[in-house]
Structures are given as structure tokens and as C-alpha cells.
C-alpha positions in Angstrom: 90.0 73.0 92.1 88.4 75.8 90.3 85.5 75.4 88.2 85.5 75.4 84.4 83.8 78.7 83.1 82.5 79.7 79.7 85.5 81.9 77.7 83.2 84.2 76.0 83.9 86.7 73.5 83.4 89.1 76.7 87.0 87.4 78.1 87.3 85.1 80.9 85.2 85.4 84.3 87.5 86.4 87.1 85.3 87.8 89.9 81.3 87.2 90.3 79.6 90.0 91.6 79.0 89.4 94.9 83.1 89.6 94.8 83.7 92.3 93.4 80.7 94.2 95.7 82.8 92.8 98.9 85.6 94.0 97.4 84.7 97.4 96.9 83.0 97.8 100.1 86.4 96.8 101.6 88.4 99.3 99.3 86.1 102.3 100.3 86.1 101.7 104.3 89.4 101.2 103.6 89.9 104.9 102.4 87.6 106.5 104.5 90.0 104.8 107.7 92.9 105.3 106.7 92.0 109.1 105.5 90.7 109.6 109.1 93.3 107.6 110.9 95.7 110.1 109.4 93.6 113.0 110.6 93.7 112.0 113.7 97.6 111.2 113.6 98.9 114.5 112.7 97.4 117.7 112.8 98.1 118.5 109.0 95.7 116.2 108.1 93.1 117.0 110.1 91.0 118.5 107.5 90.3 115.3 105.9 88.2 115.0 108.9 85.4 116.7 106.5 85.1 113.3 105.1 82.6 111.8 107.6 81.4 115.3 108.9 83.5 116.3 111.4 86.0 115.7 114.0 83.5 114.2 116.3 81.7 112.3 113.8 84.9 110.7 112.3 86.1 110.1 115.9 82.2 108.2 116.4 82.3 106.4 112.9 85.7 105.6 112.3 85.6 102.5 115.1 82.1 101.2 113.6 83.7 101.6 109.8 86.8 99.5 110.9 84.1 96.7 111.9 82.5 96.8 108.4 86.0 96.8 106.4 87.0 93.7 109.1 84.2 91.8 108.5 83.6 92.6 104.5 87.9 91.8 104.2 87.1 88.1 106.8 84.7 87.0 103.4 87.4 87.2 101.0 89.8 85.8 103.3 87.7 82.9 103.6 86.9 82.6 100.1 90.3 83.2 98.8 93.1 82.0 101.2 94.0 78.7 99.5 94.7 80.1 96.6 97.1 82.2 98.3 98.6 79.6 99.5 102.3 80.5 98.5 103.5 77.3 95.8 107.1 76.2 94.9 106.7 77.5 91.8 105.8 81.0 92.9 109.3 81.1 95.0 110.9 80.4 91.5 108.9 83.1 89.9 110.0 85.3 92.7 113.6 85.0 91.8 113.0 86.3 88.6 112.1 90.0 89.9 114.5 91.9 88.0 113.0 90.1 84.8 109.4 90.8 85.7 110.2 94.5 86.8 111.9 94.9 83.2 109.0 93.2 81.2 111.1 90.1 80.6 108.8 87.4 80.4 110.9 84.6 78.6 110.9 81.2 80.6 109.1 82.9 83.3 107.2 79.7 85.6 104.0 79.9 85.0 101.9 81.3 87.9 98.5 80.4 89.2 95.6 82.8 89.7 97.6 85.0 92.0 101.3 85.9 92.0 103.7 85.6 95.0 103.3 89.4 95.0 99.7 89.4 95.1 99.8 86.3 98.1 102.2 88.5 100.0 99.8 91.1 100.5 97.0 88.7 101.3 98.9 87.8 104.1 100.5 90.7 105.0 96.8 91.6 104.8 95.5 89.1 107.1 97.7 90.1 109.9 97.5 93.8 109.7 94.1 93.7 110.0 93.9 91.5 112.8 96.3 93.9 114.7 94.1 96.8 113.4 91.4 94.9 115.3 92.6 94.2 118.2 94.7 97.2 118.9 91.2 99.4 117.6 89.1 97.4 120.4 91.5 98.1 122.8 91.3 102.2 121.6 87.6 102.4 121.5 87.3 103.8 125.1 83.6 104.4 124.4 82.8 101.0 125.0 86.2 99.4 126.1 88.5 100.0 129.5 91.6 99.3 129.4 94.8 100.5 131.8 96.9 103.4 130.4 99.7 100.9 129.4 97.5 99.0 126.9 95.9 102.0 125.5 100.0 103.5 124.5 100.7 100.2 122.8 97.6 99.4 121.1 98.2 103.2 119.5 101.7 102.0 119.0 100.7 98.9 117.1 97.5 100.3 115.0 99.9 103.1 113.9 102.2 100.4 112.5 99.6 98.3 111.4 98.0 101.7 109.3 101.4 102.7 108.0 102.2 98.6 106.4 98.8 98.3 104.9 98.5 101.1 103.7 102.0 100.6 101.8 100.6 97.4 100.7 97.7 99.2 99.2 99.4 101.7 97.7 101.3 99.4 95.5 98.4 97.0 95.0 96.8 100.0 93.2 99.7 101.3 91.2 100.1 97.3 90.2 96.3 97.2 88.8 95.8 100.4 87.2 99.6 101.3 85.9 102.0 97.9 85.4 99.6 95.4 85.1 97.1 96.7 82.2 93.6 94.9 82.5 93.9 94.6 86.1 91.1 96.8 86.9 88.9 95.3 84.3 88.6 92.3 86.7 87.1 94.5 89.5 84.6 96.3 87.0 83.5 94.0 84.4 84.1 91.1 86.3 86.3 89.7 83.1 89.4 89.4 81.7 91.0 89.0 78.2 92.0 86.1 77.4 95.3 87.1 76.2 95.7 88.9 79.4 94.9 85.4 81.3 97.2 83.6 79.2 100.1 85.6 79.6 100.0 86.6 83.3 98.1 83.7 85.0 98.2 80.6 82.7 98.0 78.0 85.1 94.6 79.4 86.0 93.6 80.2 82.6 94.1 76.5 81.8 92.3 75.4 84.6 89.0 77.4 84.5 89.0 77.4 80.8 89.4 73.6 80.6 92.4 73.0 78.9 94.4 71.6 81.1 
């Protein structure tokens, strides 16, 4: 169970600060890996090699960045996975897309802190970055040796890997800053409105605010 907080006239506390710090450390390695991953994918893009110096410096810090995002994303997983543990009632609030994407929110189930939406990318988060470990180790011929075979499907796999999170991310993003208003306040502030709690997450307003 969560812990009650204090509703302030600030809003309700969502993330602490040590949170929200892992978090963005994870969304900026994030960026600078995938903008160098696609560098090094396709020519077109290898401009955006400029970002960490170089071709040979991205090629050097792009392995050791990877680590950091790994091991920053492995505290939230820890901190965070039972509440993503996907509930009967989000499968019921899942059924109600077409409502949700048109703003319908009559007899919606009430949801939890996080939505199945927001779960599914946990996971889908969890195992991509797994894969983008494993597969990365097995690339990193500087301090790895692996036969020729491995090497072609680790590329295979951390290609994939890239191209699903990334597509995770990108509508992560467009979720917090353009459908969901007051998303972003969360990962700045720290808070959210209470209306906004109420309205998109009222099991968990209920719970942290007491008033269960």
C-alpha cells in the first residue's frame, strides 16, 4: 500500500525527487542512444553523431551510456513494478479504448496510479531493455568476443529492441505533454492537481490522500 501524503494547496505528491532525477537521467541516455544508434544504422543520420563528439567518440560512449540508462531504468523497475502489475480492472478499462481515445469518460473503472497503457510500456520496457543489454554486450567487441554468428543476431535483435522502445517512447511523450494535460507537471514539480488525480487515477488519489 502507498503511503498517505499531505494534499497541499501545491496538489498531490506524485514523484519525490530522487524519482524524478532517475527518471531524467534515464530519459536523456535514452536520447543520446537512440540518436546515436540511428547514426550508426543508416548513413542519413550519421550527423547526429555530433552529439557526443564524433563518430569515434559516439562509437566509445555509446556502450558505457547504455550501462548508465540500464542501471538508472533497473531503480525504477524495482521501485515501481508492482504497481504495474496489470489488475482486472485495468483489462476492463482497456475495453473502453474507443471511449478513452474520444474523451468519454462516463462509467469509465476507475484506474490505479498507472493505466493498462502506462503498465504495457513498463513491461514492454523491461524486456527491451534487457535485450538491448544483452545483444549490446554481445556487440561491444572492445571488451567482448563473440563468433560472427552471434555478433549478426545480436545486431538483429538490438535493432528491434531500438525500433519497439523507441515507439513506446514516442507515444509515452505525446501521452504526457499533448492528451494527457498535467502529465509533465509530475516529472517537474513533482505534483499534481488534485482534480487531475481525481479524474485520471482515483483509486490512487483515494489511497494516498486517505480517503479511502
Amino acid at each position: 500500500m502507498t503511503a498517505t501524503v499531505r494534499v497541499t494547496s501545491k496538489g498531490v505528491p506524485r514523484y519525490s525527487r530522487n524519482e524524478r532525477v532517475t527518471h531524467w537521467i534515464v530519459t536523456i541516455t535514452f536520447f543520446l542512444l537512440a540518436l546515436s544508434g540511428l547514426a550508426f544504422f543508416h548513413p542519413a543520420f550519421w550527423p547526429l553523431t555530433a552529439l557526443l563528439g564524433g563518430g569515434v567518440w559516439s562509437r566509445i560512449l555509446h556502450p558505457y551510456i547504455g550501462i548508465v540508462m540500464f542501471l538508472a531504468f533497473g531503480l525504477m523497475g524495482l521501485r515501481y513494478w508492482r504497481e504495474n502489475i496489470i489488475q482486472p480492472f485495468d483489462r476492463e478499462w482497456g475495453k473502453r479504448l474507443p471511449d478513452i481515445i474520444n474523451n468519454r469518460d462516463e462509467g469509465l473503472p476507475e484506474i490505479d496510479k498507472y493505466n493498462l497503457g502506462q503498465k504495457q510500456l513498463f513491461w514492454a520496457m523491461v524486456v527491451t531493455m534487457l535485450l538491448l543489454l544483452a545483444s549490446g554486450v554481445v556487440l561491444w567487441r572492445d571488451l567482448t568476443a563473440f563468433p560472427v554468428a552471434a555478433i549478426r543476431i545480436a545486431a538483429v535483435v538490438h535493432a528491434l529492441a531500438a525500433f519497439v522502445l523507441m515507439l513506446g517512447i514516442i507515444v509515452h511523450v505525446y501521452s504526457a505533454i499533448f492528451w494527457v494535460k498535467g502529465s509533465m507537471r509530475a516529472m517537474t514539480l513533482g505534483t499534481v492537481s488534485r482534480s487531475w488525480a481525481r479524474h485520471h487515477h482515483p483509486l490512487w488519489y483515494r489511497r494516498v490522500a486517505g480517503k479511502e
